[in-house]
LOKE-493367 format. One record per residue (C-alpha): residue number from 0; x, y, z. Coordinates in steps of 0.5 Angstrom, whole numbers. Example, Ala and Ser with C-alpha at 12.3 -4.5 7.8 and 13.67 -1.06 7.14 Angstrom:
2
+-----+-------+-------+-------+
| num |     x |     y |     z |
+-----+-------+-------+-------+
|   0 |    25 |    -9 |    16 |
|   1 |    27 |    -2 |    14 |
+-----+-------+-------+-------+
***
This chain:
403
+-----+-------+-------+-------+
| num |     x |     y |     z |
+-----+-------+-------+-------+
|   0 |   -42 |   486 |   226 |
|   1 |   -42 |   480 |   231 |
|   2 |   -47 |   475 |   230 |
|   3 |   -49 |   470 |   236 |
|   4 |   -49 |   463 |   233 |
|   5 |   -54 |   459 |   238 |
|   6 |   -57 |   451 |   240 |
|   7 |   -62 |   450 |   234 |
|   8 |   -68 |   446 |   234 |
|   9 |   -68 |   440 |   231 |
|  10 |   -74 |   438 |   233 |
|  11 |   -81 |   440 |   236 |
|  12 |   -79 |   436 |   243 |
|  13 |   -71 |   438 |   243 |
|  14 |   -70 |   442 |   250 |
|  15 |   -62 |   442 |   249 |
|  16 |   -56 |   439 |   245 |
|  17 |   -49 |   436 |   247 |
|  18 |   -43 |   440 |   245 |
|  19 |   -39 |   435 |   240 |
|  20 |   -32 |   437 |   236 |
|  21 |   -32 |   443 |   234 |
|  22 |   -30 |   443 |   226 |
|  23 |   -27 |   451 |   226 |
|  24 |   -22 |   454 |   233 |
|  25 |   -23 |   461 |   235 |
|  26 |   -19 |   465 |   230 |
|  27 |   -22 |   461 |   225 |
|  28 |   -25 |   464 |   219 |
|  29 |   -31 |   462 |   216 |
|  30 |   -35 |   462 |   211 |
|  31 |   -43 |   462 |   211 |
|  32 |   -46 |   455 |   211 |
|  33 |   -39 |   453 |   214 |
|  34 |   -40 |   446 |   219 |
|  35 |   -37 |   450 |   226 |
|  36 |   -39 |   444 |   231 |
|  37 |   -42 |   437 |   232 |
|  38 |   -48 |   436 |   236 |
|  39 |   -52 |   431 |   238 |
|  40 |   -59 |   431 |   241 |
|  41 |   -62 |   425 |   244 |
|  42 |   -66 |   423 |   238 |
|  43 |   -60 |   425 |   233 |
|  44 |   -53 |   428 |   232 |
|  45 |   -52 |   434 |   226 |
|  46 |   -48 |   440 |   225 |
|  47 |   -49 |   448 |   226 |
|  48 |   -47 |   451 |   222 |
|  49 |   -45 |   459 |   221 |
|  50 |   -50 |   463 |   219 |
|  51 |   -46 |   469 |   216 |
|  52 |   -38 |   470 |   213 |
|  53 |   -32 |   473 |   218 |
|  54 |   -28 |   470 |   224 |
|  55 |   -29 |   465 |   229 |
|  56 |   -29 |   470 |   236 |
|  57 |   -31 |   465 |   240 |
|  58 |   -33 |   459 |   242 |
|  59 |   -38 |   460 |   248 |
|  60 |   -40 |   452 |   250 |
|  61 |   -34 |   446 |   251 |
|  62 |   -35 |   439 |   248 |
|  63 |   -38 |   436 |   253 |
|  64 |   -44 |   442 |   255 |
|  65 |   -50 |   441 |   255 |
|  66 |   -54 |   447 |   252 |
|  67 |   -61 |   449 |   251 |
|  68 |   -65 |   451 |   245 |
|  69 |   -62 |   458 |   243 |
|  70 |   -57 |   458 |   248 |
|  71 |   -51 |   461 |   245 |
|  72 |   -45 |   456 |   243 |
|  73 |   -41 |   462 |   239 |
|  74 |   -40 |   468 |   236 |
|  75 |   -37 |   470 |   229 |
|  76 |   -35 |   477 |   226 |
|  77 |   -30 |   481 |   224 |
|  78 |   -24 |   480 |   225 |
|  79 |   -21 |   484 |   232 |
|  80 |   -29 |   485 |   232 |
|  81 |   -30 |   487 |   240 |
|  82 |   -35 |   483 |   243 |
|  83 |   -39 |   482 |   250 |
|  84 |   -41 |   476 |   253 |
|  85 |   -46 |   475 |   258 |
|  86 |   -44 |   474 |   264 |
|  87 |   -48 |   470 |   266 |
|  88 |   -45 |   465 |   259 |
|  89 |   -40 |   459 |   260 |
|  90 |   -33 |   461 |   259 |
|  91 |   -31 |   463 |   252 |
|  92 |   -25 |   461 |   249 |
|  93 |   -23 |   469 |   246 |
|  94 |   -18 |   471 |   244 |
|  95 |   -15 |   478 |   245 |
|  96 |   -21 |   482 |   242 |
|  97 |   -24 |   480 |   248 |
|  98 |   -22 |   480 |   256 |
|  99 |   -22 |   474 |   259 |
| 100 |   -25 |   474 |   266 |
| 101 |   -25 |   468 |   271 |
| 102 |   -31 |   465 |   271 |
| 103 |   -36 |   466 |   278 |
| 104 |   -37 |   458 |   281 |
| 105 |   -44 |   457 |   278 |
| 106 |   -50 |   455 |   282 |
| 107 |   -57 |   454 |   280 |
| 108 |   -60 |   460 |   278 |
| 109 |   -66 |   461 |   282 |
| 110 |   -72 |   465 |   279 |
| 111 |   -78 |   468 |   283 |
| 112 |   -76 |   462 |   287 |
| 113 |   -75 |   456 |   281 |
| 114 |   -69 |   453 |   280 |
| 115 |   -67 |   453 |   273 |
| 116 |   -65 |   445 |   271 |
| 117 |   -67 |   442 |   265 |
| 118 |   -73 |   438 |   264 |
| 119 |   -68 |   431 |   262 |
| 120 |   -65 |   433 |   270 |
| 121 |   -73 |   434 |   274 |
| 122 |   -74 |   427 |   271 |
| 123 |   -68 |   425 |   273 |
| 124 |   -69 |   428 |   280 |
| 125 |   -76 |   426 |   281 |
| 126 |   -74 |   419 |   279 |
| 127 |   -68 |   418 |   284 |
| 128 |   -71 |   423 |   289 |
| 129 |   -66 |   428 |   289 |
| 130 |   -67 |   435 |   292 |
| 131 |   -65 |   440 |   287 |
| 132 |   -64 |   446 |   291 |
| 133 |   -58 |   443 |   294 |
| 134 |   -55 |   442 |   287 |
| 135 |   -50 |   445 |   284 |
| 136 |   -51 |   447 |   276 |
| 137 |   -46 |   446 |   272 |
| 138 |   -49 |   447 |   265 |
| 139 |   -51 |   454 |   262 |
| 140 |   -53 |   461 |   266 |
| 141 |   -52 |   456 |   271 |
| 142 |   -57 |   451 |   270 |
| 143 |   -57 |   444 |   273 |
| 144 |   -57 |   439 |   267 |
| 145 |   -58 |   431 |   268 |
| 146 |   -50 |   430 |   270 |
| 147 |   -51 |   434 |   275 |
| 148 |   -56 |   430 |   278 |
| 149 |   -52 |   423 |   278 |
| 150 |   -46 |   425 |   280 |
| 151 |   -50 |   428 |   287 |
| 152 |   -53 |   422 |   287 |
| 153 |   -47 |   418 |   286 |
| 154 |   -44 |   423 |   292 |
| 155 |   -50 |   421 |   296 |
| 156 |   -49 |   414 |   296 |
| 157 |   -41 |   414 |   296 |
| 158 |   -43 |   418 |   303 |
| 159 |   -47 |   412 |   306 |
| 160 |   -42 |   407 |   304 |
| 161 |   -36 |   405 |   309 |
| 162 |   -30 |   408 |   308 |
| 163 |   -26 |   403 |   306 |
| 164 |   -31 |   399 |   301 |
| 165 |   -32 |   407 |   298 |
| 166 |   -24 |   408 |   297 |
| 167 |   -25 |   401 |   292 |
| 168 |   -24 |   404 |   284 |
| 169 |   -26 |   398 |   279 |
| 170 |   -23 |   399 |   273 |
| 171 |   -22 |   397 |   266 |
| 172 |   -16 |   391 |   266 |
| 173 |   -12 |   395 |   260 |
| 174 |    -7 |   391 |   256 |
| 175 |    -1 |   395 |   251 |
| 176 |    -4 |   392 |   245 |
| 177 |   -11 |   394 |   247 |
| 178 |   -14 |   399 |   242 |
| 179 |   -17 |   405 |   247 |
| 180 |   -23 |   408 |   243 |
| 181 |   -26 |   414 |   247 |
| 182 |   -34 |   414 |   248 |
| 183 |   -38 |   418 |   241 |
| 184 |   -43 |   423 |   243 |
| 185 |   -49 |   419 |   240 |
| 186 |   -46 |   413 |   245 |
| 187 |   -47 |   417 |   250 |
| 188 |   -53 |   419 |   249 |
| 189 |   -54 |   413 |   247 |
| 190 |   -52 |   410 |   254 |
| 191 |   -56 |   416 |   259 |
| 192 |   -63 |   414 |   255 |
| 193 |   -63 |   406 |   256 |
| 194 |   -60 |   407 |   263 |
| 195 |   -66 |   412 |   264 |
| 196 |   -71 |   407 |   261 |
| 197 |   -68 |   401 |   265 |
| 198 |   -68 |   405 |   272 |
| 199 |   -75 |   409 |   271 |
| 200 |   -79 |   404 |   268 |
| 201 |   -80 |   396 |   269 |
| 202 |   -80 |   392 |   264 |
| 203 |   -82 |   386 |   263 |
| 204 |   -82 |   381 |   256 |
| 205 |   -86 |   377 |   254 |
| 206 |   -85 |   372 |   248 |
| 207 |   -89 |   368 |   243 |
| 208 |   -86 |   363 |   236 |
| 209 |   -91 |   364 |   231 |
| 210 |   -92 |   360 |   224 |
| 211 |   -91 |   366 |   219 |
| 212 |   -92 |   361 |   213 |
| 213 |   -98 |   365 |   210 |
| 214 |   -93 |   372 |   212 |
| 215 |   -88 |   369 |   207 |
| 216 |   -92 |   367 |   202 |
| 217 |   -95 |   375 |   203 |
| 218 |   -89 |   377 |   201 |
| 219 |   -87 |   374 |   196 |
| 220 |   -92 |   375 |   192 |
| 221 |   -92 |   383 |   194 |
| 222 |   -85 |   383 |   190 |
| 223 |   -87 |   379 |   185 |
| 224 |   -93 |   383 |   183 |
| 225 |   -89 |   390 |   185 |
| 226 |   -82 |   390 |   181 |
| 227 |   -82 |   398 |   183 |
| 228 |   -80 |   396 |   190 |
| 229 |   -78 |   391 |   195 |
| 230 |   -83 |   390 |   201 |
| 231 |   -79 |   387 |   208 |
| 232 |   -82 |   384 |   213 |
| 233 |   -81 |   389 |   217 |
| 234 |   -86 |   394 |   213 |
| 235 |   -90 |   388 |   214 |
| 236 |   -90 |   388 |   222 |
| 237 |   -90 |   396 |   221 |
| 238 |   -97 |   396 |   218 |
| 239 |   -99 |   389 |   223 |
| 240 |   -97 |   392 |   229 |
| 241 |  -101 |   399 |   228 |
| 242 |  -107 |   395 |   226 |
| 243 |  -107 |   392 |   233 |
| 244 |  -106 |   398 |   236 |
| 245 |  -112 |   401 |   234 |
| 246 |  -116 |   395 |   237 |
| 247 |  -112 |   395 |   243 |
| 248 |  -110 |   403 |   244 |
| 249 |  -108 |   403 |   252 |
| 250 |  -101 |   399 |   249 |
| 251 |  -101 |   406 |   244 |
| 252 |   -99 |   410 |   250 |
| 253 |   -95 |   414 |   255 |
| 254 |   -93 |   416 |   261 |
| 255 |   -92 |   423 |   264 |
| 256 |   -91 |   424 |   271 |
| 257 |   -98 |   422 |   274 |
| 258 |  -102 |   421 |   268 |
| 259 |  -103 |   415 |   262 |
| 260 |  -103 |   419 |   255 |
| 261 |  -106 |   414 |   250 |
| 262 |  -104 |   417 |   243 |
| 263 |  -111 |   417 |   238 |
| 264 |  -105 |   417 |   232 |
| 265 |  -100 |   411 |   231 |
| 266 |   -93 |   412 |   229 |
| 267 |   -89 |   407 |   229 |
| 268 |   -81 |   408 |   231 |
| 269 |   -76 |   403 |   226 |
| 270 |   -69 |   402 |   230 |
| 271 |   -65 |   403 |   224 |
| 272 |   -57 |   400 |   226 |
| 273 |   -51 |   406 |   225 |
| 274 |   -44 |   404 |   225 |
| 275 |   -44 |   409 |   230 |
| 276 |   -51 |   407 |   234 |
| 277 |   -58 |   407 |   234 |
| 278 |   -63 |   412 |   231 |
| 279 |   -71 |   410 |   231 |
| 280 |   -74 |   414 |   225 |
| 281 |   -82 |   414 |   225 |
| 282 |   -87 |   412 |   221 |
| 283 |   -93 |   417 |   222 |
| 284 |  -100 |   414 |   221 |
| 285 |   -97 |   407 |   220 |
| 286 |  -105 |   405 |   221 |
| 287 |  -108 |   410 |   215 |
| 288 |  -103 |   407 |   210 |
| 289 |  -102 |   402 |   206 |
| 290 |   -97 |   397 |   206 |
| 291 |   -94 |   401 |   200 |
| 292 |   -95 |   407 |   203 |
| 293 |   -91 |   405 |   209 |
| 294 |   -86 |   401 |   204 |
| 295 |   -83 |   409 |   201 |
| 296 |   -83 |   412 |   208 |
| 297 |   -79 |   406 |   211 |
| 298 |   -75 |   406 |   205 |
| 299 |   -73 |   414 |   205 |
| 300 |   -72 |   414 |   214 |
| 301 |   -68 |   408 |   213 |
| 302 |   -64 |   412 |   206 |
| 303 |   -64 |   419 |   210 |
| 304 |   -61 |   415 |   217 |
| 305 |   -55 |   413 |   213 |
| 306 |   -54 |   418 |   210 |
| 307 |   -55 |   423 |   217 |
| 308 |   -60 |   427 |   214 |
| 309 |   -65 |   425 |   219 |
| 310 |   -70 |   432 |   222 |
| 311 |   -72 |   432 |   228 |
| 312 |   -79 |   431 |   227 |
| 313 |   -77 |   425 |   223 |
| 314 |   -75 |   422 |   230 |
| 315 |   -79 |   425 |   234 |
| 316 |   -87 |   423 |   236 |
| 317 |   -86 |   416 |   236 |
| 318 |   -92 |   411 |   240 |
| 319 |   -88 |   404 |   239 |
| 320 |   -83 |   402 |   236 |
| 321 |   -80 |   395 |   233 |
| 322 |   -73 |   392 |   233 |
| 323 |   -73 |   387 |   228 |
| 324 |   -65 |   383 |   229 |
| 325 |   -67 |   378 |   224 |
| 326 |   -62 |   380 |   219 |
| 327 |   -57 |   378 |   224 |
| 328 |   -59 |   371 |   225 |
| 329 |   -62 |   373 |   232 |
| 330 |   -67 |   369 |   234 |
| 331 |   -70 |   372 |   240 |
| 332 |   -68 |   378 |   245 |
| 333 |   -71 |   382 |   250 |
| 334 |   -72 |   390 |   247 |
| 335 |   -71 |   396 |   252 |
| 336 |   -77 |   401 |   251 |
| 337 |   -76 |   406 |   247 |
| 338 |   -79 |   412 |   252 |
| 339 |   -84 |   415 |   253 |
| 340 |   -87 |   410 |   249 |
| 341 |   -91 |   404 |   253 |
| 342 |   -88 |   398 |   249 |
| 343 |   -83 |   395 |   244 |
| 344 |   -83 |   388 |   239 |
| 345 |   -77 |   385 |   239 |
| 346 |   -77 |   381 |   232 |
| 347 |   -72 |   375 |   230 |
| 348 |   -71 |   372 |   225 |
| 349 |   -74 |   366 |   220 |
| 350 |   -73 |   359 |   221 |
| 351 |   -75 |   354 |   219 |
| 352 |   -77 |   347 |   224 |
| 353 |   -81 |   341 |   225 |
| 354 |   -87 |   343 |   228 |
| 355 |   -93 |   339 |   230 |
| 356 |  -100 |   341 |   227 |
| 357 |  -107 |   340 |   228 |
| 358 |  -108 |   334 |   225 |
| 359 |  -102 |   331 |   230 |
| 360 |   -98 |   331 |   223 |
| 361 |   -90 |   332 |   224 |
| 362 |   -89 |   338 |   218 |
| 363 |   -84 |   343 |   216 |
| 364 |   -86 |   350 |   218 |
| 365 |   -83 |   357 |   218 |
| 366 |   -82 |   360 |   224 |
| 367 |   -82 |   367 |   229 |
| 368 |   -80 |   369 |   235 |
| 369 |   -83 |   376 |   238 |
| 370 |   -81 |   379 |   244 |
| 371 |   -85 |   384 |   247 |
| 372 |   -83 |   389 |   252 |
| 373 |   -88 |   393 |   255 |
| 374 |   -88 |   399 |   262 |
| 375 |   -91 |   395 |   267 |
| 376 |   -93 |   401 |   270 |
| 377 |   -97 |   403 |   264 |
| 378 |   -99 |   396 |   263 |
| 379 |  -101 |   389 |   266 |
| 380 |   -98 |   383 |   262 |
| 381 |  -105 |   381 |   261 |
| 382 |  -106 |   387 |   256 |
| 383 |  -100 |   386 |   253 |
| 384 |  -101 |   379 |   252 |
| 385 |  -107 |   382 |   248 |
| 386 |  -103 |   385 |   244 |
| 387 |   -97 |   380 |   242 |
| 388 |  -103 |   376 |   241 |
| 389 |  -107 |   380 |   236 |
| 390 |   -99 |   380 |   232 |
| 391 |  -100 |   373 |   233 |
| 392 |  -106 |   373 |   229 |
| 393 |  -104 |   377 |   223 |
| 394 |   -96 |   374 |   222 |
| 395 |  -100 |   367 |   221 |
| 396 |  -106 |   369 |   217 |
| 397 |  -105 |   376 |   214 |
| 398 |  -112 |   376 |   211 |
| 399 |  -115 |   377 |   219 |
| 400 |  -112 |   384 |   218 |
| 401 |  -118 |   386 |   214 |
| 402 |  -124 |   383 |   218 |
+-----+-------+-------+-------+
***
């Protein structure tokens, strides 16, 4: 009997996942447990994996689509098993055990007078000001998906400019030695979340130096005292943003359509660095935990992100993230936000200076930067300044974390 293999979800907030390499080709036969194809989400990239024995009948979504959770990708069964795929499904590449029809051109699939798109498309629309009903889907059963969307957007646009200036390609000058690498599935959706942040949401980033001797000295005496486990600074600035989140909860927020939701829960993101992109793995509670707490759950997210054993939930639900480069001898940068999120601190590394100190005295002192990107819709820079201010505070005295 055939079995029907469908877009999982990974995470509570998964709506679709983009079809990668396929690992098996229809005709293939497989195992239970076998990887068939990769997928990735805009939190992670994973493998769906057959569910049962038998032959790969087929392969219903292309790499490249965009399914929605439960959307049917493949089928297995027996082998010269007869199947029926929906209408209404993406063209399958089947073999003979199935006849192939030429598919019907798709449009958007209109229920009782709703136009089926992805919520990654509404927002994308809503954003640009396109009218879905003039869009022709191109994902699943029809389905508008965010592609779609740019491309009518980029249609429309190319329609205002003059002829002559639209007939104008800019391309990549490419060289014989030049080493040509086609984009992963993670960089592209790596690449439509940074662009959606950049384009939906004003950024503006404010940054502070700060006298981080006190932290230093705080940290060396964790380590010192704990032979068990290393704290980083990064445990540190988790447990120190999470504490001045708490007294400035409009900067643990987020923003849905119309409406600001400020998170009564802190969960900190941490940007971990892939070979092949970036995860942001969450530390829930961040502000309930003690730093030793927070030192395992980085510890094991930043373990299971290099070794792609992330969940989805592990990914999901974050209200703040830090992006700490300091360990590539960055000094300052401006983050993107991580959206939904209100806001994200960008952390450079330690150096040491000079620096004058009250007493009018040239001293030697380690030294910060942070960086601060917030959504100025959400947040005006006095607020924000509130809160890079109170990190400020802690990173120069740890002690006023406990007042």
């Amino acid at each position: 009997m055939a079995t029907e293999i469908k877009m999982p979800q990974l995470g509570l907030t998964m709506t679709e996942g983009l079809i990668g390499k396929w690992k098996k080709q229809v005709g293939d036969a497989v195992k239970k447990g076998d990887a068939l194809v990769e997928i990735t989400t805009d939190k992670l990239s994973s493998e769906v994996e057959s569910e049962t024995d038998g032959i790969l009948l087929a392969i219903i979504a292309k790499e490249g689509d965009e399914i929605p959770v439960q959307g049917l990708i493949a089928v297995v069964g027996e082998p010269n098993e007869k199947i029926n795929i929906a209408a209404d499904s993406p063209r399958a590449e089947i073999k003979a055990a199935v006849k192939e029809e030429k598919p019907a051109v798709a449009a958007p699939k209109v229920t009782r007078g709703r136009i089926i798109a992805s919520p990654l498309a509404k927002k994308t629309a809503a954003k640009m000001g396109v009218d879905l009903s003039g869009i022709t889907g191109s994902g699943f059963s029809g389905r508008i998906v965010q592609k779609d969307v740019l491309t009518q957007q980029q249609n429309v646009a190319a329609a205002e400019v003059p002829q002559a200036a639209a007939e104008v390609k800019v391309s990549a000058p490419v060289e014989s030695a030049d080493i040509i690498k086609p984009l992963t599935n993670m960089r592209k959706v790596i690449g439509k979340r940074m662009a959606e942040s950049k384009h939906s949401a004003p950024h503006v980033t404010l940054t502070t130096e700060v006298t981080v001797d006190k932290t230093v000295a705080l940290r060396n005496k964790l380590n010192a005292k704990n032979s068990d486990m290393r704290f980083s600074y990064t445990d540190i600035l988790v447990k120190m943003a999470a504490t001045a989140l708490r007294s400035i909860p409009a900067m643990n927020s987020s923003i849905d359509g119309d409406n600001i939701i400020i998170h009564d829960r802190i969960n900190i993101g941490v940007a971990v660095a892939l070979e092949e992109g970036l995860l942001v793995p969450v530390v829930r509670d961040a502000d309930r935990k003690g730093l030793k707490a927070i030192c395992n759950d980085t510890k094991d997210l930043i373990t299971k992100a290099r070794g792609s054993k992330l969940t989805g939930d592990e990914l999901t639900g974050g209200t703040f993230t830090i992006s700490n480069l300091g360990g590539y001898d960055i000094d300052g940068f401006t983050p993107i936000i991580n959206l939904p999120e209100c806001a994200i601190l960008g952390v450079g590394r330690i150096v040491r200076k000079p620096i004058v100190n009250e007493n009018n005295e040239i001293v030697p002192a380690s030294m910060l930067t942070l960086s601060l990107s917030f959504d100025h819709r959400i947040a005006d820079g006095a607020l924000a300044a509130q809160l890079l201010k109170a990190i400020k505070g802690y990173l120069e005295d740890p002690d006023q974390m406990y007042l």
